[in-house]
C-alpha atoms as one frame of an Amber mdcrd trajectory, in Angstrom:
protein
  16.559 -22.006 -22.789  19.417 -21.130 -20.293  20.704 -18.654 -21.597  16.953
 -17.065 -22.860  15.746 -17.135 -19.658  19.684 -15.451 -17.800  19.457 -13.101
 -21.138  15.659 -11.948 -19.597  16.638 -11.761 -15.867  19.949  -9.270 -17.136
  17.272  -7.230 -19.460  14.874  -6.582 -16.280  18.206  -6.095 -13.705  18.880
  -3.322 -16.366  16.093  -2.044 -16.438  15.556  -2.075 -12.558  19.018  -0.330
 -12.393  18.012   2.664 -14.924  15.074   3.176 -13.220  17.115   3.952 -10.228
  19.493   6.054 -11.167  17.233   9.071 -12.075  15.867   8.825  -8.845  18.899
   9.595  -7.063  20.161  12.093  -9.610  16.726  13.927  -8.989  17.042  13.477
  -5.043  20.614  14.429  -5.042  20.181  17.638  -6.990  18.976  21.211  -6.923
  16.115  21.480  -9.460  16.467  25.161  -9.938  20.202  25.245 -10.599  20.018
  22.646 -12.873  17.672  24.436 -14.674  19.999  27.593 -14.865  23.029  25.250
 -15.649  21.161  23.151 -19.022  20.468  26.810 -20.046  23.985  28.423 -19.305
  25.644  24.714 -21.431  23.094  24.895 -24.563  24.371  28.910 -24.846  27.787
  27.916 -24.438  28.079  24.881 -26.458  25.185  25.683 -28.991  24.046  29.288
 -29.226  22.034  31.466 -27.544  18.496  31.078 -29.079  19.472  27.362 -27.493
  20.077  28.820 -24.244  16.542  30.770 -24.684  14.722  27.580 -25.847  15.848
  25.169 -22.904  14.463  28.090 -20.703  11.129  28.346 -22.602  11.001  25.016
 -21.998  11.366  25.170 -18.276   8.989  27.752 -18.538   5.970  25.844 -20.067
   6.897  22.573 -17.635   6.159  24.975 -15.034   3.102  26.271 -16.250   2.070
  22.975 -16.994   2.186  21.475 -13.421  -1.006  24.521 -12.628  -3.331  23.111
 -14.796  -5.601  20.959 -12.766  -6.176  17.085 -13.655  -9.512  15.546 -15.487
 -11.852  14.706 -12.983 -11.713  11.412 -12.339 -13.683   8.843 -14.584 -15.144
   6.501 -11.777 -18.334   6.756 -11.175 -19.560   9.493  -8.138 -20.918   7.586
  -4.825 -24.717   9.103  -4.705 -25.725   7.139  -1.432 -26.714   8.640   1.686
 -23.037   8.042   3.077 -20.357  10.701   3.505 -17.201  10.919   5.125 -15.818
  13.949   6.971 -12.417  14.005   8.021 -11.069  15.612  11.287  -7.378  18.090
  11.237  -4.491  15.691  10.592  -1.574  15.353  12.866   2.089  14.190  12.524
   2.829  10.764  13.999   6.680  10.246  13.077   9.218  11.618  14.714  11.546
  14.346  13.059  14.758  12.665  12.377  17.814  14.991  10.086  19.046  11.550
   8.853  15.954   9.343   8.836  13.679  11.219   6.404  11.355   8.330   5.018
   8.494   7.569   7.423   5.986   5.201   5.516   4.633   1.688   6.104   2.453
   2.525   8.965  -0.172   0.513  10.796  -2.505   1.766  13.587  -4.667  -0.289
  16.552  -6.454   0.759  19.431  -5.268  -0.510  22.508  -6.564   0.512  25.728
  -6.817   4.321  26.032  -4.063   4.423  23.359  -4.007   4.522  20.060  -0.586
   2.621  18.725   1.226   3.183  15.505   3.959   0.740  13.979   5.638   2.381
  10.610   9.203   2.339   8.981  11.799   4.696   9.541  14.673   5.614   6.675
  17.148   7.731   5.528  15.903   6.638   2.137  12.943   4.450  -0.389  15.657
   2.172  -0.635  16.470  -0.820   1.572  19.406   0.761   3.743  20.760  -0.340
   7.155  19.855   2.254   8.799  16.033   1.260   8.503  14.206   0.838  11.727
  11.088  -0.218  13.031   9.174   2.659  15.334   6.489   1.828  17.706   4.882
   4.927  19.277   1.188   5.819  21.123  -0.522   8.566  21.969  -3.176   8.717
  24.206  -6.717   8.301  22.290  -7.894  11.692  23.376  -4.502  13.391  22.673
  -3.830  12.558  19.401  -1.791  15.242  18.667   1.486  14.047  20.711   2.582
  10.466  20.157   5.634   8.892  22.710   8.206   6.294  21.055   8.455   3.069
  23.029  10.164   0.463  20.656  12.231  -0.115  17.633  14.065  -2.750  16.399
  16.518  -2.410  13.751  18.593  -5.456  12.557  21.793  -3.181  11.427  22.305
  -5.004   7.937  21.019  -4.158   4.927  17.970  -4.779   5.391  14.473  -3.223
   4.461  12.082  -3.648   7.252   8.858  -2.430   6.269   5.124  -3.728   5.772
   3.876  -3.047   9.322   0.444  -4.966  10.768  -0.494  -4.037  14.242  -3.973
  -6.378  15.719  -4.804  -7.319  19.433  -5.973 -10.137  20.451  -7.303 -10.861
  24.283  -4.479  -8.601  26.238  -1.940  -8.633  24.071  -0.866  -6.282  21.451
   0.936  -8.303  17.989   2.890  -6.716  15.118   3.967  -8.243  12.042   6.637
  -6.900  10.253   8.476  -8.367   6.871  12.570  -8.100   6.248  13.276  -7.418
   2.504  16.793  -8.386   1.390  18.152  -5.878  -1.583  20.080  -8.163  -4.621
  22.214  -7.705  -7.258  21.020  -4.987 -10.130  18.179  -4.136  -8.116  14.884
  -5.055  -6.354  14.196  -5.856  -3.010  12.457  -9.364  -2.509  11.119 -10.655
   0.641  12.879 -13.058   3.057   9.702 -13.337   5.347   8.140 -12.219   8.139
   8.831 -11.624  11.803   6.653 -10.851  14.704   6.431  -9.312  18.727   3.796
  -8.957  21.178   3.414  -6.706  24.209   0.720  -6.474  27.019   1.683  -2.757
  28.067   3.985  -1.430  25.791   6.714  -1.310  28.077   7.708  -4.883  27.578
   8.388  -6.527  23.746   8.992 -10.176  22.784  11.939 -10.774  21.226  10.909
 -10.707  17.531  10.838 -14.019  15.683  10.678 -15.251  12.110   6.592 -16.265
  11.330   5.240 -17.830   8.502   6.949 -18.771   4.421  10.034 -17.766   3.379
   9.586 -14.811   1.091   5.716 -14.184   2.708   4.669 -10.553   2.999   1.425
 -10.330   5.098  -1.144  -7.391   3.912  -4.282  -7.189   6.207  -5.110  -8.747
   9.510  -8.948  -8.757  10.660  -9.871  -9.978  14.416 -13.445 -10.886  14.503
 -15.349 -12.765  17.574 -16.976 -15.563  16.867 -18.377 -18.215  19.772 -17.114
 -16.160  21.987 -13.597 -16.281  21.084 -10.858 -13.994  19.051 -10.348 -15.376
  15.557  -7.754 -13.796  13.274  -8.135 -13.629   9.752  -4.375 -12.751   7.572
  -4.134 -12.470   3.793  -0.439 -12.472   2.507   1.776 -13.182  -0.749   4.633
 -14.801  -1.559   6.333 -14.700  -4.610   5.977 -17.628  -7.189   9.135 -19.392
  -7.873   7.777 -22.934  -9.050   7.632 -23.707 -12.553   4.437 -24.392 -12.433
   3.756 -20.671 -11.793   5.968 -19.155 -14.905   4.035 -16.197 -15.705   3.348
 -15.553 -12.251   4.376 -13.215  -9.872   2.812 -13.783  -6.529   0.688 -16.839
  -4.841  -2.135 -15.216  -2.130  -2.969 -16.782   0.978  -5.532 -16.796   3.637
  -5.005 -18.250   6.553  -6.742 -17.821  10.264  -5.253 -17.787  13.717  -6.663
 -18.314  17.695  -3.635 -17.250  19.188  -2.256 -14.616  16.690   1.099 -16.508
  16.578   0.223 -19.850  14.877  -1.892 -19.911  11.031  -3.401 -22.684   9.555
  -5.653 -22.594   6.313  -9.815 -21.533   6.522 -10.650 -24.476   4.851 -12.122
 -27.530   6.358 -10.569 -31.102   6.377  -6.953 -32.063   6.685  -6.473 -31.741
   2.942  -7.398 -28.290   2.916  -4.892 -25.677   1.219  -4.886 -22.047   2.208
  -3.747 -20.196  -1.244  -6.794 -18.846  -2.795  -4.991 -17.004  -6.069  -1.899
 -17.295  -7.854  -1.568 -14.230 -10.289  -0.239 -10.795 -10.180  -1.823  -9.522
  -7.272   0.187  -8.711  -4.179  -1.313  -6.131  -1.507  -4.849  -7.650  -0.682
  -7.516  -5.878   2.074 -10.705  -8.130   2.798 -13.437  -7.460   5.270 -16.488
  -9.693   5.830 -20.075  -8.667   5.212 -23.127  -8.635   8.070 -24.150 -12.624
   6.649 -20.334 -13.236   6.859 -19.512 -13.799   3.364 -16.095 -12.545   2.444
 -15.145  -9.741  -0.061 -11.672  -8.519  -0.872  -9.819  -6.342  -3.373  -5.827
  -6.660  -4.374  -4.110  -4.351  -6.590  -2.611  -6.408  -9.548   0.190  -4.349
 -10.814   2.106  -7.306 -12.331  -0.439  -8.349 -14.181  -2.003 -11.837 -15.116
  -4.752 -13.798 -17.480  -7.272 -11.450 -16.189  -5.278  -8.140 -17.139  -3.939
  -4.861 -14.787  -5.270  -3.164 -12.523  -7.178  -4.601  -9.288  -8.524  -7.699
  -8.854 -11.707  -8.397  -6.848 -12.601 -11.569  -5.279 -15.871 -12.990  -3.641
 -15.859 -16.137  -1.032 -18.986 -17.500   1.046 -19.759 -18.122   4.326 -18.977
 -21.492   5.159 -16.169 -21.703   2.150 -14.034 -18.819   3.103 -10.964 -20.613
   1.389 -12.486 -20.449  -2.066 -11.706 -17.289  -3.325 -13.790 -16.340  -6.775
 -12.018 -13.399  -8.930 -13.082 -11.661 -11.605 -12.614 -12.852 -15.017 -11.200
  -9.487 -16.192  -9.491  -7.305 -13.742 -10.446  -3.853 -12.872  -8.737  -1.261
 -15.560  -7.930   0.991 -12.723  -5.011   0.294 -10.338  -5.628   0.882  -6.195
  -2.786   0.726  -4.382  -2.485  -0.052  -0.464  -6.002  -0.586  -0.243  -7.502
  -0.583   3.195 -11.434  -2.192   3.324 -13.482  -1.802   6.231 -17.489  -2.065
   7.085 -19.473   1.066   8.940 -22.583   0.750  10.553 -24.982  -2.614  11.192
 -25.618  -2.760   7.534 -22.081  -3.160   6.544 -21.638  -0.759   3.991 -18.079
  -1.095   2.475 -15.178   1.889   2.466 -12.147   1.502   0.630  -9.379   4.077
   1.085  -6.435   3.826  -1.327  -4.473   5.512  -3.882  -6.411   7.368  -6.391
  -6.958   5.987  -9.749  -7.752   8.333 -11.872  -7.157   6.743 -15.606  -6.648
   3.090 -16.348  -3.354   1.445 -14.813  -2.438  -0.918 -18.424  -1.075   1.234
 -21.229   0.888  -1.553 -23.077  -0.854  -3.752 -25.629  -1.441  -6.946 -24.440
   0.644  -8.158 -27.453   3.894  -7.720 -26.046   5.349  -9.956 -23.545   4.328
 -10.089 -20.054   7.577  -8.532 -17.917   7.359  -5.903 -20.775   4.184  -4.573
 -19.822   5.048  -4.942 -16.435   7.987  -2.561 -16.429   5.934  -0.276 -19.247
   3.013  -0.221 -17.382   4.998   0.237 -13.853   7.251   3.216 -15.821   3.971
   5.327 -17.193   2.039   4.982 -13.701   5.261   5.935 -11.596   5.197   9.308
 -13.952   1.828  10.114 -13.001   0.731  12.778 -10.155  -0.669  10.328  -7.258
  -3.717  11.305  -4.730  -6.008   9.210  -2.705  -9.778   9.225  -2.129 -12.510
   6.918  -0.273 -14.759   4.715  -2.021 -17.862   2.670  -1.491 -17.682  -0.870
  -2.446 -20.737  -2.778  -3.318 -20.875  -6.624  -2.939 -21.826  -9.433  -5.280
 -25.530  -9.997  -4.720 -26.730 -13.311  -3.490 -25.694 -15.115  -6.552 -22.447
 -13.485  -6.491 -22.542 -11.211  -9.420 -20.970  -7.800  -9.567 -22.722  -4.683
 -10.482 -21.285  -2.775 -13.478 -19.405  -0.084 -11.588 -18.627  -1.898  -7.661
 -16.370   0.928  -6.741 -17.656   3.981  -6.526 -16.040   7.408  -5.303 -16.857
   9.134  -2.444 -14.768  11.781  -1.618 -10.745  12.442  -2.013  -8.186  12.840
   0.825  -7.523  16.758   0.941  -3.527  16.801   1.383  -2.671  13.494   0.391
  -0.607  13.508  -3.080   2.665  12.125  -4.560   4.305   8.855  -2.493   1.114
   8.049  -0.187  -0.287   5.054   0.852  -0.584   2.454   3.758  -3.504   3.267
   5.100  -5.001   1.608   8.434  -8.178   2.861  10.722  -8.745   2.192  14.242
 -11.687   2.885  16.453 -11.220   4.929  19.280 -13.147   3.237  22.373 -12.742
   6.143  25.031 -14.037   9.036  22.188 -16.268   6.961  20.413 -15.125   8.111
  17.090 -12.769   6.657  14.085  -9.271   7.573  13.267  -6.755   6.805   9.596
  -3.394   7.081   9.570  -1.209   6.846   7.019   1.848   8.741   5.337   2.624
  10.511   2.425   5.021  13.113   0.623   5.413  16.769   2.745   7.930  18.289
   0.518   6.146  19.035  -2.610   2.773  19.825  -4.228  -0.062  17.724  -5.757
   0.875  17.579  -9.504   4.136  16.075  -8.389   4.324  12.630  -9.679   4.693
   9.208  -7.720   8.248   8.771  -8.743   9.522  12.344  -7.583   7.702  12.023
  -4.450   9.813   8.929  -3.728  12.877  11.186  -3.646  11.859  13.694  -0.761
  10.671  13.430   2.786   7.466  11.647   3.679   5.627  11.439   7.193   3.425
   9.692   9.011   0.264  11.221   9.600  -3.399  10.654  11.798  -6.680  12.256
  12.035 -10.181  11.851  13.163 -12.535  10.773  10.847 -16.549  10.396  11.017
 -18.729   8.197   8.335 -22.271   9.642   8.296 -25.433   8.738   6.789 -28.140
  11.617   5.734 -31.784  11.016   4.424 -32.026  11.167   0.913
């Protein structure tokens, strides 16, 4: 059983590894001269119809990125709600050796408009990644001023950014991923700061499990009082969670620095899913039942894809899933309400075909790294969605996301999206980042290779007579 089990953990450090190297061949390389040199070898070494096919080749590669995608195969939003989006505006700063902006988070605070996100010469965990705190004045979006950054000089991946206020002061949560051996880059926990101006920064401190990644953060009032709301994951180690890769929990805070679990009584426990199912968003609904959606790329008893989950008011801890999982997969998801009804957006990754393309035969970390391979080879976008709820009994409708509109610019590496509302305009913003060095039918993985940026604009949600 010892050696099964080291023989598995080599086979997936392997694999981990060879997934890697391509990556930096690709970002290391110039695409057009290696095109010219294949060519130029296959003439030399084989003949010249060789040479002539390897450039046909490149030829109909090319051609092939121009032909547009299927239209997606969710069903079309046909509600009264649309979203218009505003001009977008870079965020990050410009850095020759820091390249990789992503991981961004965004709160209003004040007459400001604050953005956390990581800074990196590269995907990978490196020591040179940072931390970057910058605002920019809510009516002046279009010029942000760094104030902080914290960088722990190791290597070290620092990334996973959640800004929230509560009373006067501003937090931000932040996790520290430690690279190993043959690849990956698991957590070693959280750390926080605060500030009351921006000036001023607590010395960050460690928060929460080891290994715990947190994932959303809502602040709602209730009696009067700020009550914080956290989902996170850590990753399942105990043997009673073999085929699992991450336990969720939900937790809630009145001082933004100390969690306990939403359940009542002293025996009360705050995971609420152990699966495959890492990044989670939730937002609550006008009754204040709870709904929340977490994309479950490593798979579990209810499949790939995304997960949804259902809790009620007055039972928040008790988190009901679906039985089968969502075929599609929507990464970094981001759930908000609009308007005193409560109608549900979701902005994430756009899923245009179903995530799982393994049988469900094979064994589990197969599929995994199969399923993870085919996706990371596929062009990436992002869109809105509507959400809609379980009904009173807490049954889903046949199709609960629906699309609304895509993101116009957003394609390849994407993701982290956060909103804010902007008190002294009266109007919404999103931030997030994604790729700025190549075109939309670039896939995920080559994305991952080039420069990405942080990014905000306005947006407005409006609601027309039908």
């Amino acid at each position: 059983a010892v050696f099964s089990h080291g023989l598995m953990v080599s086979l997936r450090q392997a694999m981990s590894l060879l997934t890697k190297l391509p990556l930096l061949a690709i970002a290391l390389s110039n695409h057009i001269l290696m095109l010219w040199l294949m060519m130029l070898l296959a003439t030399v070494l084989y003949s010249k119809y060789a040479g002539m096919l390897v450039l046909l080749g490149g030829i109909f590669a090319r051609l092939a990125s121009f032909r547009r995608r299927p239209n997606s195969n969710l069903p079309r939003y046909k509600g009264s709600i649309d979203v218009m989006l505003g001009r977008s505006y870079r965020a990050s700063s410009l850095t020759s050796d820091l390249r990789t902006n992503n991981g961004v988070s965004i709160a209003s605070f004040g007459d400001k408009l604050v953005v956390a996100y990581r800074k990196a010469g590269t995907h990978f965990p490196s020591y040179k990644d940072k931390v970057v705190v910058a605002f920019a004045f809510q009516r002046e979006i279009h010029h942000f001023y760094e104030v902080w950054e914290q960088s722990t000089g190791v290597d070290e991946n620092l990334r996973e950014m959640q800004l929230f206020q509560m009373g006067d002061k501003l937090f931000l949560y932040f996790a520290c991923l430690a690279p190993v051996k043959g690849g990956g880059s698991p957590p070693r926990g959280m750390q926080w700061t605060s500030t009351t101006d921006l000036d001023v920064w607590t010395k960050p401190s460690p928060v929460g499990r080891v290994s715990e990644v947190v994932s959303d953060v809502k602040v709602r009032n209730e009696a009067g009082k700020s009550v914080a709301y956290k989902s996170s994951y850590v990753l399942a180690r105990h043997a009673a969670h073999q085929n699992a890769k991450y336990i969720l929990h939900f937790e809630k805070s009145c001082d933004g620095e100390n969690w306990a679990p939403v359940g009542k009584g002293t025996n009360a426990d705050s995971v609420v899913y152990v699966g495959g199912v890492g990044e989670v968003s939730f937002e609550f609904t006008p009754v204040g039942d709870l709904v929340a959606i977490g994309q479950n790329g490593h798979g579990d008893s209810s499949g790939f894809g995304s997960q949804l989950f259902f809790a009620r008011v007055g039972h928040l801890g008790q988190w009901e899933p679906l039985r089968v999982s969502l075929p599609q997969r929507f990464d970094t998801p981001r759930l908000w309400s609009h308007g005193q009804e409560g109608e549900l957006l979701l902005v994430a990754r756009h899923a245009d075909v179903p995530y799982a393309v393994m049988p469900g035969d094979f064994p589990l970390w197969i599929q995994r790294y199969v399923n993870m391979l085919m996706y990371s080879l596929r062009p990436r976008s992002a869109a809105v969605y509507r959400l809609h709820p379980p009904d009173g009994h807490g049954k889903w409708s046949r199709d609960p996301i629906q699309l609304i509109r895509y993101l116009d610019g957003i394609h390849s590496d994407n993701g982290f999206f956060s909103t804010a509302h902007c008190h002294e305009t009266g109007d919404d913003v999103i931030a997030y980042y994604c790729s700025s060095s190549c075109h939309s039918s670039a896939p995920w993985v080559y994305g991952q290779t080039l420069d990405t940026d942080v990014y905000i604009r306005r947006y407005q949600v409006i609601s027309h007579t039908m």
